[in-house]
N, C-alpha and C positions, 0 to 999 in steps of 0.2 A: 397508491404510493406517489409522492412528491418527492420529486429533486431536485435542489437547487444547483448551481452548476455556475464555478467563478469566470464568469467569461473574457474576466483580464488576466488572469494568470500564464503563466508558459511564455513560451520563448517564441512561438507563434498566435498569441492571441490576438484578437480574437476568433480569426479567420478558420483555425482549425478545433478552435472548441466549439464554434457555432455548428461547424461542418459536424461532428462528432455528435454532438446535442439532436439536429436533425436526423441524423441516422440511427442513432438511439430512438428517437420518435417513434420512426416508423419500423421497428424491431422488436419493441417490447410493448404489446397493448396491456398489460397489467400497471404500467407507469402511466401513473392517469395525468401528470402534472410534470413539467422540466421546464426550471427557474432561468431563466438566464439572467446573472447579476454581473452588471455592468456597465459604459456607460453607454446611455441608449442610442443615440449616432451611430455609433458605432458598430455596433449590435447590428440593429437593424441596418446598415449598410449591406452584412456579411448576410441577414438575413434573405437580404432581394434578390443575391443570386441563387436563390434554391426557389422561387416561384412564391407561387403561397404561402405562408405562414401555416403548417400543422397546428391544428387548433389547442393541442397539450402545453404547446412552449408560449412560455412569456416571456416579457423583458421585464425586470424589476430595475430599477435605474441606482448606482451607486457613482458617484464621482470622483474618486481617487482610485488607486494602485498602492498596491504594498509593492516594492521594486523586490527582484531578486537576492538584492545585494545590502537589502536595510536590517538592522535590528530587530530581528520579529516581533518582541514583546514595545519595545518602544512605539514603532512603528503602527502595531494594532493600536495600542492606546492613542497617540495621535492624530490617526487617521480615521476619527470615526467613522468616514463613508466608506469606504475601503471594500472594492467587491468580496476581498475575500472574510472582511466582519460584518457585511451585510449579509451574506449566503449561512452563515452562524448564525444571523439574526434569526433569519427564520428560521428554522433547528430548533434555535432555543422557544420562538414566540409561537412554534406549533404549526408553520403556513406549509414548511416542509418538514419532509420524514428523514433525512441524508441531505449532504453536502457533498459534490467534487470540487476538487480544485489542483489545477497544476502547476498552481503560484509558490511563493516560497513558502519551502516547508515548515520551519520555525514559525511563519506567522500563522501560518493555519494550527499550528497545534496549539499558540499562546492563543490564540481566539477562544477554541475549542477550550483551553482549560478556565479561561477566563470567563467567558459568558455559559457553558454548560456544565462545568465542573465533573468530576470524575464519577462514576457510577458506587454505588452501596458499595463499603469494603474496599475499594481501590484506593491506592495511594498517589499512581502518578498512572499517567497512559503510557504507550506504547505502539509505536510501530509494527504490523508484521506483514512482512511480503515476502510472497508465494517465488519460490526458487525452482527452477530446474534443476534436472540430475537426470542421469540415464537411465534409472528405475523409476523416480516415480517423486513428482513434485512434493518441496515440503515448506515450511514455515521458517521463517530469519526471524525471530521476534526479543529484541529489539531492534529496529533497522535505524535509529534514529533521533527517536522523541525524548529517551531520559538518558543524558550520557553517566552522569554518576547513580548508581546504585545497591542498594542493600541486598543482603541476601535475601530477604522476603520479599523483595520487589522481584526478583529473578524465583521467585515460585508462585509470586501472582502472574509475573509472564507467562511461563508456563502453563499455568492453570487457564490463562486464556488462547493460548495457541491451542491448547488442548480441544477447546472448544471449536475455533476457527477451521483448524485439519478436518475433527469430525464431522461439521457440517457445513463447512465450504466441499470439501475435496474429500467429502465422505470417508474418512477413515474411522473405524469402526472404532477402535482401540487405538489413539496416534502413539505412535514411539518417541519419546521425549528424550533429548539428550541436549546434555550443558557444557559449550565450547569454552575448551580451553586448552592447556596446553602440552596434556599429556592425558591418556586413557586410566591411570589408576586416582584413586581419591586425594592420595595425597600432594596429586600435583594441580597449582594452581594459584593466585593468589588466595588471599585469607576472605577474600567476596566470596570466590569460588569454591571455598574448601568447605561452609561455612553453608552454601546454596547445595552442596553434591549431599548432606544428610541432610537438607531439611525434604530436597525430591526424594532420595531415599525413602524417606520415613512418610511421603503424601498417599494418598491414594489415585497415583497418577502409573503411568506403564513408561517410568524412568530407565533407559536402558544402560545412565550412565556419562559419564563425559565423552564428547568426541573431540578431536583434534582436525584442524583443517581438511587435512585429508582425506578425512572420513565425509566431509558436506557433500560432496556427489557421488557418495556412493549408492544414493538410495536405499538406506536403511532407517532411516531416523524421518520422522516426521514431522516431528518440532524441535530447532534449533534455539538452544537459548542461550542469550549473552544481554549486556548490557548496550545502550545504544551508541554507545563511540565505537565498542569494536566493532558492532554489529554494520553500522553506517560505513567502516571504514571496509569490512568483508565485501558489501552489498554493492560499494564503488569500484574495488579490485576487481569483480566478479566479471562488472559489465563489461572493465576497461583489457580484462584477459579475452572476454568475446570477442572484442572489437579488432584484437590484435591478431585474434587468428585468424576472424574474418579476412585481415588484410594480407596476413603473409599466404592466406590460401589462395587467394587473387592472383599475387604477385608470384606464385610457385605456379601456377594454370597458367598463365602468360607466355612463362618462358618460352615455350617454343612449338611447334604446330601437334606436334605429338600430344601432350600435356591440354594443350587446348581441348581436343578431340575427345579427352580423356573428362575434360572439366564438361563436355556435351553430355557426355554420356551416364556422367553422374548427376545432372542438371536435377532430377529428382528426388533424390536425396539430401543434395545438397539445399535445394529449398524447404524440404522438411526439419533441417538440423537448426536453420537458420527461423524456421514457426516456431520451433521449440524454444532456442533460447532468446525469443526477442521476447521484451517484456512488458511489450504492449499487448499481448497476446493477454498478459495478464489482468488488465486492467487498471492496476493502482492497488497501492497500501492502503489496508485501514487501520486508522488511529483508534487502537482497543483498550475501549475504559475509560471512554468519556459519557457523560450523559447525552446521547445523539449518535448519529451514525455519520461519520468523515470519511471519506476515499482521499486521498493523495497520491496523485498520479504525475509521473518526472517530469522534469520543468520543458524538458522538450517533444514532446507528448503530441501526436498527430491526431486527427480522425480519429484512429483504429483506437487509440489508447482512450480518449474521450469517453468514445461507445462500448468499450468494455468496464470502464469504470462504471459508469451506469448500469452496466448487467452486473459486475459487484455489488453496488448500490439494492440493485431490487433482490437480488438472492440473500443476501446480508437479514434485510426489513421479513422475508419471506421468513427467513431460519429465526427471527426472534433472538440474533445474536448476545444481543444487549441484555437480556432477561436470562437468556442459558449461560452467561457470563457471569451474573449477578449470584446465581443458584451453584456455578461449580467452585466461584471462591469460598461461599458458606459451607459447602462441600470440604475442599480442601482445608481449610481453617488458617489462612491465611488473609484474612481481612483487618484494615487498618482497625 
């Protein structure tokens, strides 16, 4: 297994994806290869403070950035060096098996649709990343990649979460269900009313529409929607963590009682907080292109780096791409 690995991406490059790369190294001996694309100074700066060079990771040398804040698809095209269209290079020209990148995410998907093009039967890709709940992790898919979509693009979604649940996060049979805005069929726009009989009628284990409130409940194991709401859920989600994070801080403070009490819960409360960090997870993969992408958040440490590469090699392990290919001939949903 090879992976290439955008070493300017994120909002700490390349200091923590070098860091992240290295510890990946020496974590997964079945990754016989980890790319680093980037520019080489650079790199090998962040590289010296770890001692030797582990003999798996290279530098492949790229000389531009895609910035945060650019045009994805402009920006790819312009910038032909571009760590994160050089790390698709290889993808596409066979040096590597996968890609991560914690750069912007728009350009990594115009890469990807641009130089690997989508898999047999796919229309458009897709986003899916792995959510918590208090039962039992499930799929966001879209999180992102297509914001306007047809009702057959939201049952190719599906049909690939389908896959993802089963052999990411082992679910035998995943429970699929289609976000919107009420539990019976007739509610929803005419996407969604239009998508609730075509899962109906698939040979998928459709439990039906859910509604917000149903996403942590841990019942459902693939959430499907299109990728603006999906992107907009995936950002409220983080940004309601973050806030309970703080007022639970600020409620433990108050006063020495409360404190004693925040001691004493010190291990649970680090447990709640492994749970829903989402580094824990690793990274999105973009499903349904010809290649294997991780996208991992732009502000993305170590920890997030080295899990996206254990995504990465469990991904290539399951033959995602080929049980993807095989379940939309299945489902009879293919462009």
């Amino acid at each position: 297994m090879r992976i290439a690995v955008d070493a300017m991406g994120g909002d700490f490059a390349p200091a923590e994806i070098v860091a992240g790369v290295v510890k990946a190294a020496r974590s997964f001996p079945t990754v016989s290869a980890l790319l680093l694309v980037g520019m080489k100074d650079a790199v090998e700066r962040e590289l010296a403070r770890f001692g030797p060079t582990p003999e798996k990771v290279r530098i492949v040398h790229a000389s531009e950035v895609v910035g945060m804040d650019e045009a994805p698809a402009s920006a790819v095209r312009r910038k032909k060096d571009s760590s994160i269209g050089r790390a698709v290079d290889l993808v596409k020209s066979g040096e590597a098996d996968a890609v991560v990148s914690a750069g912007n995410t728009g350009a990594v998907v115009a890469a990807a649709m641009l130089k690997l093009r989508t898999l047999e039967g796919v229309e458009r890709p897709a986003i899916a990343t792995v959510m918590p709940s208090p039962g039992r992790p499930f799929v966001l898919i879209d999180a992102g990649a297509t914001i306007d979509c047809s009702s057959r693009l939201l049952l190719q979604f599906a049909a690939m979460g389908h896959v993802y649940s089963r052999e990411i996060l082992g679910r035998p049979e995943p429970v699929i269900g289609l976000l919107s805005i009420g539990g019976e069929a007739s509610k929803g726009n005419e996407t969604t009313k239009e998508a609730f009989g075509l899962l109906r009628a698939a040979p998928l284990n459709f439990r039906g529409n859910v509604e917000g409130h149903d996403l942590f409940r841990g019942e459902t194991d693939v959430v499907v929607c299109d990728g603006f709401v999906g992107n907009v859920v995936l950002k409220t989600s983080e940004s309601t963590a973050r806030a309970m994070a703080h007022w639970l801080r600020s409620e433990f403070l108050r006063n020495p009682v409360r404190i004693l009490g925040a001691i004493l819960l010190r291990g649970a409360l680090r447990a709640i907080r492994r749970r829903t960090d989402p580094e824990m997870y690793g990274g999105a993969l973009l499903l349904g292109v010809n290649g294997l992408c991780i996208i991992t958040h732009g502000a993305s440490t170590s920890l997030a780096i080295h899990n996206a590469v254990k995504v990465a090699r469990d991904s290539l392990k399951h033959q995602i791409n080929h049980l993807i290919v095989e379940q939309i001939r299945k489902v009879g949903c293919g462009k």
